[in-house]
C-alpha positions, 0 to 999 in steps of 0.5 A: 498483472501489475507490478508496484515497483522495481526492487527497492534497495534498502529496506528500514531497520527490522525487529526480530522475526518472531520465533513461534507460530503465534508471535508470527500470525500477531506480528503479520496481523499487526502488518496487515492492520497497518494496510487495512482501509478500503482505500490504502492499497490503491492509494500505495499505488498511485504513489509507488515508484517514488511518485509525489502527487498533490491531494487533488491528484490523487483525488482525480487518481481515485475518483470513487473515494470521497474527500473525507475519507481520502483525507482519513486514509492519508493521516492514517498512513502519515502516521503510520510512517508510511506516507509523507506529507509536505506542505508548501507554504505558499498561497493556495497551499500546496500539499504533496504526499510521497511514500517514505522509505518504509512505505516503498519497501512494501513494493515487494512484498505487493509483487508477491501477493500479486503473484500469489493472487494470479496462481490462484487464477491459474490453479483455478483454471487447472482444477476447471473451478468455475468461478473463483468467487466464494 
């Protein structure tokens, strides 16, 4: 199994936990649509660890996503608060990509959904379900 990162620190400042079952699935929805794009995840991994790759890095790291989209996802999670861009001004330019510390704090909470994925496996072996596929 993968492992993201070893325990952050700190943690950004938190709002309330929401206090029903309802306010609880909106305020998880709106996590989960914050990660949502097929390329994130794998992107989150590439730079967790506080890792700071250029743009042509991580191309080469995701060789199946195309330019454009890698760009898309990028913005996206620069917007979000998640990634941080750096631009050095220099000629070529030089563009970095790091996560901020809000971004590094989804570390353990990735290792938990990756902990949960793998009992999935083991309770699949222990049921004797052939595949785990739907």
């Amino acid at each position: 199994m993968t492992s993201t990162h070893e325990k952050v620190s700190h943690s950004p400042a938190r709002k309330s936990v929401p206090d029903t079952p309802e306010a609880a699935a909106e305020a998880v929805g709106e996590a989960l649509a914050i990660l949502e794009g097929r390329w994130k995840l794998r992107i989150l991994f590439h730079l967790f660890g506080g890792k700071v790759l250029r743009y042509s890095e991580l191309e080469r790291a995701i060789p199946e996503v195309s330019q454009k989209m890698l760009a898309q996802q990028l913005r996206r999670m620069e917007s979000d608060g998640i990634v941080q861009r750096v631009v050095h001004g220099q000629v070529p330019p030089k563009v970095e990509y790091r996560l901020t510390e809000w971004g590094q704090a989804l570390c353990p909470t990735l290792d938990s959904l990756l902990r949960w994925a793998a009992g999935r496996e083991a309770v699949a072996v222990a049921t004797g379900e052939a595949s785990l596929e739907p």
